[in-house]
C-alpha positions as CSV (number, residue, x, y, z in Angstrom):
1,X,-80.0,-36.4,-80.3
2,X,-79.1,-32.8,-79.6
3,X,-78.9,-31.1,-76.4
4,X,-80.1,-28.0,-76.3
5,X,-77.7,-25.0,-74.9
6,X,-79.2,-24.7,-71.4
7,X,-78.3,-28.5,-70.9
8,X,-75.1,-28.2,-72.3
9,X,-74.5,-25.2,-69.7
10,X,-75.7,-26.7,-66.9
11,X,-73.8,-30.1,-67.3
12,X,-70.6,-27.9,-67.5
13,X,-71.3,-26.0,-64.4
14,X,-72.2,-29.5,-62.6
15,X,-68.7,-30.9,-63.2
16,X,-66.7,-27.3,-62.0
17,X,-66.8,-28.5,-58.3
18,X,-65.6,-32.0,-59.5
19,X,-62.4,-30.3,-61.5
20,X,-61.7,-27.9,-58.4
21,X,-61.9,-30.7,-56.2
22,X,-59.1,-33.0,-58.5
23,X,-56.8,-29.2,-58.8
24,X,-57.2,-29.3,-54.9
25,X,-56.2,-32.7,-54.5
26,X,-52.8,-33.1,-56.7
27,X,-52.2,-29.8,-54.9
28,X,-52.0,-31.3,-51.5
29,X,-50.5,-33.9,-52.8
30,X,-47.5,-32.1,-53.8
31,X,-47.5,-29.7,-50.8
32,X,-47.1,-32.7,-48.6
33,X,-44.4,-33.9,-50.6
34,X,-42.3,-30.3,-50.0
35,X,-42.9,-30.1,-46.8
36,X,-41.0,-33.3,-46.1
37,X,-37.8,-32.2,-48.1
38,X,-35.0,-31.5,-45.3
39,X,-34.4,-27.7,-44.5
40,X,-30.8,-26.8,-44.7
41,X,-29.4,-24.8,-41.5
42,X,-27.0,-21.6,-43.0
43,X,-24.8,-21.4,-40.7
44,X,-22.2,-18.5,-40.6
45,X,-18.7,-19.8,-40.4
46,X,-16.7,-19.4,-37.3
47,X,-14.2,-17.0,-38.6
48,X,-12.3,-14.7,-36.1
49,X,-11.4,-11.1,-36.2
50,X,-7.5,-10.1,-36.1
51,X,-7.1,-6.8,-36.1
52,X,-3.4,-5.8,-38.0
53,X,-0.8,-4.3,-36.0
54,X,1.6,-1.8,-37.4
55,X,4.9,-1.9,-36.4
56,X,7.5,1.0,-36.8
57,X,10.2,-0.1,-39.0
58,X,14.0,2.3,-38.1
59,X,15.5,3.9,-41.1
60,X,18.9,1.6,-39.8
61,X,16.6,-1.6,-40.1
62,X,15.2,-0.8,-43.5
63,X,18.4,0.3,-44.7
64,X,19.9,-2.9,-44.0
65,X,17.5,-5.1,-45.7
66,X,17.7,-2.8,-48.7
67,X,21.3,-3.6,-48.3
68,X,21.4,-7.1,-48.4
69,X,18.7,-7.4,-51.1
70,X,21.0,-5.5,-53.2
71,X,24.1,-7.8,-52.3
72,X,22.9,-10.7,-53.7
């Protein structure tokens, strides 16, 4: 027996709120499942600030370690 096309279109329009309805469901489904996966804290890492000092090196000082670099 053959439907005719206004049966055929309102038997598809029937089952739209049943197909949204399963979408909507696995949907929750898998938002529950990522909302139980563990946030991760960033953290930044403890790391302290040293500030470089310059020293003054004498021209007697740096002339002696030239010195004894060129001795051995």
């Amino acid at each position: 027996m053959a439907y005719s096309e206004t049966k055929v279109i309102m038997g598809g329009l029937a089952h739209v709120p049943i197909l949204i309805f399963i979408v909507n469901f696995i949907k929750g489904k898998f938002q529950s499942i990522t909302s139980k996966v563990v946030e991760v804290k960033t953290e930044h890492p403890k790391v302290k600030v040293v500030e470089v000092k310059e020293e003054e090196v004498k021209s007697e000082e740096l002339n002696a370690t030239v010195f004894k670099e060129e001795a051995e």
